[in-house]
C-alpha positions in Angstrom: 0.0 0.0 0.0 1.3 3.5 -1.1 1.8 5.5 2.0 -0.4 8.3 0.8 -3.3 5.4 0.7 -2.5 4.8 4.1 -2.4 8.2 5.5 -6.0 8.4 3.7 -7.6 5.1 5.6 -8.2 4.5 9.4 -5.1 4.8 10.9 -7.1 3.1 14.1 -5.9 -0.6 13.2 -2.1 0.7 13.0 -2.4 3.3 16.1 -4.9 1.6 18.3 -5.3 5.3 20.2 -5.0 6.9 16.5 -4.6 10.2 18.0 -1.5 11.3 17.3 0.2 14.5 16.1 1.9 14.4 12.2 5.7 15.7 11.5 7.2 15.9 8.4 10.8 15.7 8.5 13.2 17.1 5.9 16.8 16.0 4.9 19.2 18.3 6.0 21.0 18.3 3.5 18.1 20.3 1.0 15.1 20.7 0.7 12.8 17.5 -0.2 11.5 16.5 -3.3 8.4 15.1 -2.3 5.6 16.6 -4.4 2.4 14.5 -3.0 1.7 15.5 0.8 -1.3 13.6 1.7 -2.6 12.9 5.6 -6.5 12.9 5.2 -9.2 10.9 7.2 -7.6 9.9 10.4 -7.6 12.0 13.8 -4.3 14.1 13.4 -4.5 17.1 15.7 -2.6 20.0 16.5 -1.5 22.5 14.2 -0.6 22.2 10.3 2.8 21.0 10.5 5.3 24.1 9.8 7.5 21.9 7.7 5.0 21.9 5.3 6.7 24.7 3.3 10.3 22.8 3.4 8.5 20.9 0.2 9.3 23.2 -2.2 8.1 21.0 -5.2 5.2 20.2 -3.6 1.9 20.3 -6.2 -0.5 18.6 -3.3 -1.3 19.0 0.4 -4.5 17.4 1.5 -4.6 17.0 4.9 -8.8 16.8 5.3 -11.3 15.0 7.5 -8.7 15.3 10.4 -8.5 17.3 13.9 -6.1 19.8 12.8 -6.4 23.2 14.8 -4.8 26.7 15.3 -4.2 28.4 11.9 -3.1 27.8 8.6 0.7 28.0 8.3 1.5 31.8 7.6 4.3 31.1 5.2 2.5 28.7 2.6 2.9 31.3 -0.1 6.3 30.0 -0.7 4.7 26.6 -2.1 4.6 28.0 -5.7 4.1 24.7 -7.6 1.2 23.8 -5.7 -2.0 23.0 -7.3 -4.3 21.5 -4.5 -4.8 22.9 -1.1 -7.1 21.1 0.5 -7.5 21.1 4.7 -11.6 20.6 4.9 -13.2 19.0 7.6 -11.0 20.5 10.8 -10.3 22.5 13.6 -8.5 25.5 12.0 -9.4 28.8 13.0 -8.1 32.8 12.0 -8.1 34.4 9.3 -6.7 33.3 5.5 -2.9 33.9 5.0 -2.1 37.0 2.8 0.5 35.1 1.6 -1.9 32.8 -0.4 -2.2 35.1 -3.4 1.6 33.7 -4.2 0.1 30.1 -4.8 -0.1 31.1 -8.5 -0.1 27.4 -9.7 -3.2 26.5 -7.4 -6.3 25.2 -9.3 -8.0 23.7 -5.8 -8.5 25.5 -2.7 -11.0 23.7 0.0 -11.1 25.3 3.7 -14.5 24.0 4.1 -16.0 23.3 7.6 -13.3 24.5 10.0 -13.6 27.5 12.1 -11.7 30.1 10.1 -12.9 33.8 10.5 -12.7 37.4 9.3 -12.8 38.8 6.1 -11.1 37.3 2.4 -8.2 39.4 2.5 -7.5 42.6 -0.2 -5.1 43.9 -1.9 -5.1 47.1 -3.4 -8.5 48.1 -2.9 -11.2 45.8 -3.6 -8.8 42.8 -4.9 -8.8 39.6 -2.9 -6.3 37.6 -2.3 -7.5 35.4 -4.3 -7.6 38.1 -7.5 -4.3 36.5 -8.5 -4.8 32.8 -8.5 -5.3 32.8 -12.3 -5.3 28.8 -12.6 -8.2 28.1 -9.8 -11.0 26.2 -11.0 -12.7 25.3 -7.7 -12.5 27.6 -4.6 -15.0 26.2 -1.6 -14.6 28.5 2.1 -18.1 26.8 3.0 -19.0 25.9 6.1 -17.1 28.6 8.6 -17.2 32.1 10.1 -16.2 34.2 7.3 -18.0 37.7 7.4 -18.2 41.1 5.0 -18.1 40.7 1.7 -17.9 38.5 -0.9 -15.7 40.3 -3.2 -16.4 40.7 -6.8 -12.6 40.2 -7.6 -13.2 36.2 -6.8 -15.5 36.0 -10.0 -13.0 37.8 -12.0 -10.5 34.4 -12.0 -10.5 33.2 -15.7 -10.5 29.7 -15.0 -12.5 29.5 -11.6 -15.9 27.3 -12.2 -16.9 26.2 -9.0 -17.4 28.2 -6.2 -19.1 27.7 -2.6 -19.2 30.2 0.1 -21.9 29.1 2.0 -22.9 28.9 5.5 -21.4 31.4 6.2 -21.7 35.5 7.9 -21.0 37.5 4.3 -23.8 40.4 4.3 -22.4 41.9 1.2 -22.5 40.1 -2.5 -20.9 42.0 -5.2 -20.7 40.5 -8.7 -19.2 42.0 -11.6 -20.6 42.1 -14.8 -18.1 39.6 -17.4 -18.0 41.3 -20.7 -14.6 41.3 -21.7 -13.8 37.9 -21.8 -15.7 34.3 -21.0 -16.3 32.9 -17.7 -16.0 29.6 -17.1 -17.8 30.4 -13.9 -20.7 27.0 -13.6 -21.6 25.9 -10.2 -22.4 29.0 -7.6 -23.5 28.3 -4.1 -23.8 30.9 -1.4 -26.6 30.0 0.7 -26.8 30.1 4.5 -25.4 33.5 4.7 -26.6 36.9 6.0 -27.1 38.5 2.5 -29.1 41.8 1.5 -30.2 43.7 -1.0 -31.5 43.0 -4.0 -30.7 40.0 -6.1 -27.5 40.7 -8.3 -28.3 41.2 -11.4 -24.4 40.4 -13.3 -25.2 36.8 -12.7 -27.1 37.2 -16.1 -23.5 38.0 -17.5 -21.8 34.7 -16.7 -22.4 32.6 -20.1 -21.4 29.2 -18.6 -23.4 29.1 -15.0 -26.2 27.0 -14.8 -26.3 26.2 -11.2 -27.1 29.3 -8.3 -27.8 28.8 -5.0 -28.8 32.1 -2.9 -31.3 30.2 -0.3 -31.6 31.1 3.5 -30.2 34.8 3.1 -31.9 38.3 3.4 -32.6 39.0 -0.3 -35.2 41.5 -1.5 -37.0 43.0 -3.9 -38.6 41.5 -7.4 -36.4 38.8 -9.0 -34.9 40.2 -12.4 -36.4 39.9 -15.1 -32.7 38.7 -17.0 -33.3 35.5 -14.3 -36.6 34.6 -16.1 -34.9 34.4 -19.6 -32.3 32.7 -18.4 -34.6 30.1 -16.5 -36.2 29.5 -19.8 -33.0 28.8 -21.7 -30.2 28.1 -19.7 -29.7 28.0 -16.0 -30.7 24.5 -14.8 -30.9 25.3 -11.1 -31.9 28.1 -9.0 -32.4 28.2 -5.4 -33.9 31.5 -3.6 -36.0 30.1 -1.0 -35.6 31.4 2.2 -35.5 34.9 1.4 -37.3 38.5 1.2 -38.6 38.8 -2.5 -41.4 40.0 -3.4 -43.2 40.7 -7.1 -44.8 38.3 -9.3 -43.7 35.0 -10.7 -44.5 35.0 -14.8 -47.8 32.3 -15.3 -45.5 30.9 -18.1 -42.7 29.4 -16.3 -45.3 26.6 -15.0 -45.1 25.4 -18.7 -41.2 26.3 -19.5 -39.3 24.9 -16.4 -39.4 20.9 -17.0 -35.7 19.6 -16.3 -35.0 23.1 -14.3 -34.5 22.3 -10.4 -35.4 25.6 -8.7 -37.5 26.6 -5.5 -39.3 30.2 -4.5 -40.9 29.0 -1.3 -41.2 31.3 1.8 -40.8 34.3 0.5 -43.3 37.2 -0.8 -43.8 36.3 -3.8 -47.3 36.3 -6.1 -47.0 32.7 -7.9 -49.0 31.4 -10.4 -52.2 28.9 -9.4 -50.8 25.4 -8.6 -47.4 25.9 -9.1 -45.8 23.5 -6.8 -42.3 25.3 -6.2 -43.5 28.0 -4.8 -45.5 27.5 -1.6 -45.1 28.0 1.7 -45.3 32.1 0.5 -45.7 34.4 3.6 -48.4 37.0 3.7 -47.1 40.3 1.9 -48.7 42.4 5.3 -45.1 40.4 7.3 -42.9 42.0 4.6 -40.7 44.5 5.9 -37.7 43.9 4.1 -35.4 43.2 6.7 -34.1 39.7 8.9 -36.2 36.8 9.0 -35.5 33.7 11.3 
């Protein structure tokens, strides 16, 4: 068995107690060329090990499903051939490392469900950290303590397809309209959060989503008209229960949305007779526009 297969498996029939703390050691006489750093689903705890960025050349570190805490290690910028990040499923807690912009070859990055908080770094303004990852294709934070904004720099990454920031504490969604070149942007999923204003209307801009989550936030207002079209033609899933709208729902969609998964229930909203993904409405005399349990 490769040792990165066994660092992924049970480590319980091995280490009876299993609960152990990892340590990577490097040869002292240069730095080591391991490029695969792989230590998921067992119950490592304690911080990421520091000696983490001694692998110069390495393109993976997955160390999820584990019991890893304090914070991520504040040097990992100098991993510049690495091309997965992936720590889900931990203990870790503050705030994303500045120095994560460097990680210019990255294509994965999954912090999900760990305890991380604050804001996604800037730079210069209103560029994330992120802003310079022009390789990611899948970027998931979900699942932690994040708060402000959701930064319209993230949706500016060429490459970037899949992105989930839910469950979350974001009360600000920017999203810039993509005009100058194409997004691969598909799968967007920011539900769970704390989320106001009106629904963003740039999402109509993004030629290759089809899949929008923006359930359980604090949305209001009428739902675009561009999200209609798009409904018809290509979006294939759409998610905005759980919110403030208000307006009508067009009487045609009943007869346009077969295949299309998509739910409007408990809102404000004025549906058509019978159509089934929209009940559960709340009377339009409770609307006030603001939080909602």
């Amino acid at each position: 068995m490769l040792l990165s297969e066994l660092l992924c498996s049970s480590l319980t029939s091995v280490l009876p107690e299993a609960k152990v703390s990892i340590r990577i050691t490097v040869p002292s006489h240069g730095v080591s060329n391991a490029i695969n750093q792989t230590a998921c689903r067992n119950k490592f705890r304690g911080p990421v090990p520091e000696s983490s960025t001694y692998l110069r050349k390495l393109t993976s570190l997955q160390l999820y499903e584990n019991f890893f805490s304090s914070s991520l290690v504040n040097d990992i910028g100098v991993l510049t051939k690495l091309e997965i990040l992936d720590v889900a499923n931990n203990k870790l807690s503050g705030s994303i490392p500045s120095l994560t912009t460097s990680l210019r070859s990255l294509t994965r990055l999954d912090l999900s469900n760990n305890e991380l908080t604050g804001k996604i770094p800037q730079l210069n303004g209103h560029v994330t950290t992120v802003h310079k990852l022009r390789h990611l294709r899948t970027l998931d934070l979900s699942e932690n303590r994040f708060s402000g904004g959701i930064n319209k720099g993230i949706f500016m990454l060429p490459e970037l397809s899949h992105v989930s920031i839910s469950v979350n504490r974001f009360t600000v969604f920017e999203v810039v309209e993509f005009s100058d070149k194409e997004s691969q942007l598909h799968t967007l999923d920011v539900n769970a959060n704390r989320l106001h204003g009106h629904l963003p209307v740039n999402l109509d801009t993004y030629p290759n989503l089809t899949e929008i989550n923006l359930e359980h936030n604090l949305f209001s207002g009428e739902i675009p008209s561009e999200y209609w079209s798009r409904l018809r033609f290509s979006w294939r899933s759409l998610n905005l229960e759980y919110n403030n709208l208000e307006g009508s729902v067009p009487r045609e969609l009943n007869k346009t949305l077969e295949g299309v998964q998509e739910s409007f229930e408990h809102n404000y909203l004025i549906c058509p007779q019978g159509f089934q993904l929209c009940h559960g409405q709340r009377p339009a005399s409770e609307c006030h526009g603001g939080d909602h349990n």
